[in-house]
N, C-alpha and C positions, 0 to 999 in steps of 0.2 A: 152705249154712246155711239157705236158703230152702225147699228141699226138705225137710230134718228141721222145721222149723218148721210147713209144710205136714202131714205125717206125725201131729205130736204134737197141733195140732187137731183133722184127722181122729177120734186116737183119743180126746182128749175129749169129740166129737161123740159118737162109738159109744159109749160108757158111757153118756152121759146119757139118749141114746135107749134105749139096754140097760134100765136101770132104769125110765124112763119105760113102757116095754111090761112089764114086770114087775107095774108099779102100774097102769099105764090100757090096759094093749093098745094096743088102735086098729091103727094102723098103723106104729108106732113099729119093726116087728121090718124093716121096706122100708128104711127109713131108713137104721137100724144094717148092713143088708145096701151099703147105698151107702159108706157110710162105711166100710166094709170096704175095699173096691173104690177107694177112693182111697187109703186104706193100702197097697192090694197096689201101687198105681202109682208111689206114693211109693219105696219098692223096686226098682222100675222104674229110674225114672229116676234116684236112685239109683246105680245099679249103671253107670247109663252116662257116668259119672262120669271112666273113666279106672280108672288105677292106683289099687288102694285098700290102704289100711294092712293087717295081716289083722285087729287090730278092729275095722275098720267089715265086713271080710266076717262075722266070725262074728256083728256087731251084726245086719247083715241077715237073715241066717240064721237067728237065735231069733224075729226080726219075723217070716219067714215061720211058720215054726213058733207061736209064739204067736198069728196071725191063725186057724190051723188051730184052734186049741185053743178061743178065743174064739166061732168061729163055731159049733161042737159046743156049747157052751155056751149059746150062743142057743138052737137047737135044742133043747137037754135043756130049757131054759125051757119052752118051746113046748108040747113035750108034756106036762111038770108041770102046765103051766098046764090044759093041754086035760083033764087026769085030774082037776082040781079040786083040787092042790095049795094051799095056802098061799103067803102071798107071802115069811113068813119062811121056808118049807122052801125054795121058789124061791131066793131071795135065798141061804142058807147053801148049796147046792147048787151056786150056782156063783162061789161071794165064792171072788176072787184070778184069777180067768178071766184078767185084763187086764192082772195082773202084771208078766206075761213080756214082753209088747210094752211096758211103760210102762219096763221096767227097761233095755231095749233100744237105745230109743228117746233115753235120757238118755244112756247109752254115747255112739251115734252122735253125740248133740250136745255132747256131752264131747269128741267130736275132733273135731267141725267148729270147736267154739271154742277149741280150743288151734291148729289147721290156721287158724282165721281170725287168733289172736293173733299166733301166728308170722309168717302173713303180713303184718298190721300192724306188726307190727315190723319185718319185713324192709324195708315199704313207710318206715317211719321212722326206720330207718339210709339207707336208699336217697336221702330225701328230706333227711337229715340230710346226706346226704353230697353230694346235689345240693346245697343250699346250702352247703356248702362252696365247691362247684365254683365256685358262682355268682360267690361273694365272692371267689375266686379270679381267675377267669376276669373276673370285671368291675373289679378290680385290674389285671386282663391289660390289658386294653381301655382303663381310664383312661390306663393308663401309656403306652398305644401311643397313643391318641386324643392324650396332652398334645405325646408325639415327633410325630407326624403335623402339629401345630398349630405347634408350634416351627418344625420345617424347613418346615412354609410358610409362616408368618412372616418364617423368613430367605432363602427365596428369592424372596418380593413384594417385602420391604423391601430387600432389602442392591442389589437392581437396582436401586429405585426410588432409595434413595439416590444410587448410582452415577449414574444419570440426573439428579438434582437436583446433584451437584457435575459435571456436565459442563456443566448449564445456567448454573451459577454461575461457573465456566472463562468460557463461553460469553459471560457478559453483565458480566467483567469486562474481555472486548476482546480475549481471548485466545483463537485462532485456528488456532493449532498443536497443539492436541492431536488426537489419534488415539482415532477413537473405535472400538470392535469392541464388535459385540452378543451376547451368550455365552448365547442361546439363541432359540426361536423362536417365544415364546410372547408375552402381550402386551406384559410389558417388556422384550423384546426387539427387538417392532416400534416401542415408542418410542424405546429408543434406536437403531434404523435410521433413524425421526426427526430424532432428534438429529442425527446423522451428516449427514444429507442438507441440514439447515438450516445446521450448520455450515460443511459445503462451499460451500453457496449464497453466503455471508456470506461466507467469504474468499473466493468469486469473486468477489462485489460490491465487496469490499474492493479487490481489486486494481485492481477497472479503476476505481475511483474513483479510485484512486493513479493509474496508467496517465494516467488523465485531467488528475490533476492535474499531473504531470510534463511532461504535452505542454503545458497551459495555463502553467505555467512557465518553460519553455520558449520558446512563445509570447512570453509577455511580457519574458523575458529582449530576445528579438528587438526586439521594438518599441520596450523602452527604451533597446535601442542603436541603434534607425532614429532613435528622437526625439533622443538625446542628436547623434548624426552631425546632420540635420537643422539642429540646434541651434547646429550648432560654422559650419554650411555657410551657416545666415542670418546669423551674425553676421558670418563672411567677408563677404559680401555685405555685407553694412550698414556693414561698412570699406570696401570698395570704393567704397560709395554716395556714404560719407561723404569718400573720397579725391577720388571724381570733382566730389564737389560744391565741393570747397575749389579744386580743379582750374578746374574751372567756375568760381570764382570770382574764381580770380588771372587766368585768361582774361580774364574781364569786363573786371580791373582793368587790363590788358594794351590792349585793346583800347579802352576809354574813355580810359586815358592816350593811347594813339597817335590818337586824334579827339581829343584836346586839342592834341596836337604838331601834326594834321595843319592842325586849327583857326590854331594859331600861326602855322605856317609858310606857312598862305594867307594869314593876317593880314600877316605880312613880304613877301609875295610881293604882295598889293596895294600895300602901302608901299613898294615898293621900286618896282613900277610905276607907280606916283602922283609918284613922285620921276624915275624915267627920263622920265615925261612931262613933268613940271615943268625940268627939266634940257635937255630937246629944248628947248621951247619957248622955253626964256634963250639958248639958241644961236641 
């Protein structure tokens, strides 16, 4: 489209110059010469376009053709002019020169802009249809992004749970459960945590038991050394108490028999006071 746009300057250029060397000379006819020569380019490049429709060949083909006819034109000017022609004999002499290339020219832009509509449209069924896709395809997405969100939802939570009623097992004293970590990720290594704290804890538990049982034990022992002990002084303190009353009737045993013996030395003076007193009457 840039190139027929190009093209159809060009050939406005070369008219204006055309006419301008008609009315002023000068150097106008160089000009028009130039502006030719990017029409024939236009053409050109053109043509290297690729596959063409065959109207735009046969468009090209009356351009070249009409370029030849216009430039003969120029020319017939030239010499009118050089013989001392008139500018209206000039002018009638070569009115419609530029026809052929202007009629041409609008052909060829006639299907570049049905070739560019088309492809605007094809660009906005394309585009129409990529957002389709989009709204499709980001439907897709959402719907996979919310599944995606869900099951990792439920595989942080539903461990993490697991973990919070094992702790809760845990710290109501209970001891016996079994714990398995059902994967290897990081609530997994908590509850490998778990596991390992719980074992520590019914290890500790036990030998606290352990300990207490010996300690009960123990004292089982000692309460039956003291209660023995207890039964073995009060013996004794019968005993004590036997030997002392023992002791006692002794005493009184022996204090009566120094009273007898008292007596009986008493009667055994009297009796020798009297044997003496009895000698003596004899």
């Amino acid at each position: 489209m840039a190139t027929v746009d190009k093209g159809e300057i060009a050939l406005g250029n070369a008219i204006h110059h055309f006419k301008n060397y008609v009315l002023r000379s000068r150097d106008y006819d160089k000009k028009f010469d130039a502006d030719m020569v990017e029409i024939d380019q236009v053409v050109i490049n053109y043509g290297k376009n690729g596959t063409m429709l065959p109207k735009e060949t046969d468009a090209l083909e009356r351009i070249r053709r009409g370029a030849t006819v216009y430039r003969s034109a120029i020319k017939k000017a030239v010499s009118m002019k050089a013989a001392g022609a008139s500018i209206e004999e000039i002018d009638k002499s070569i009115s419609g020169a530029d026809k052929e290339i202007g009629i041409a020219f609008g052909e060829l832009s006639a299907v570049t802009n049905a070739e560019t509509k088309a492809a605007s449209s094809d660009l906005s069924n394309l585009v129409s249809n990529g957002e389709q896709w989009l709204v499709i395809m980001g439907s897709v997405v959402m719907l996979l992004s919310g599944l995606a969100a869900w099951f990792t939802a439920r595989g942080i939570t539903g461990p993490l749970n697991d973990a919070v009623a094992v702790a809760r097992t845990v710290a109501s004293g209970d001891l016996s459960k079994t714990i398995v970590p059902a994967s290897l990720d990081e609530t997994g290594r908590l509850m490998e945590a778990l596991r390992d704290m719980n074992a520590s804890l019914a290890r500790i538990v036990g030998e606290v038991r352990t300990g207490t049982d010996t300690i009960a034990t123990a004292t089982n022992q000692i309460s039956a050394g003291n209660r023995d002990l207890s039964s073995r002084t009060e013996e004794q303190a019968a005993s004590l108490e036997e030997t002392a009353s023992s002791m006692e009737q002794l005493t009184a045993a022996v204090k009566q028999n120094a009273d007898n013996a008292q007596q009986a030395n008493a009667l055994a003076v009297s009796a020798s006071d009297t044997a003496v007193r009895g000698g003596a009457v004899v």
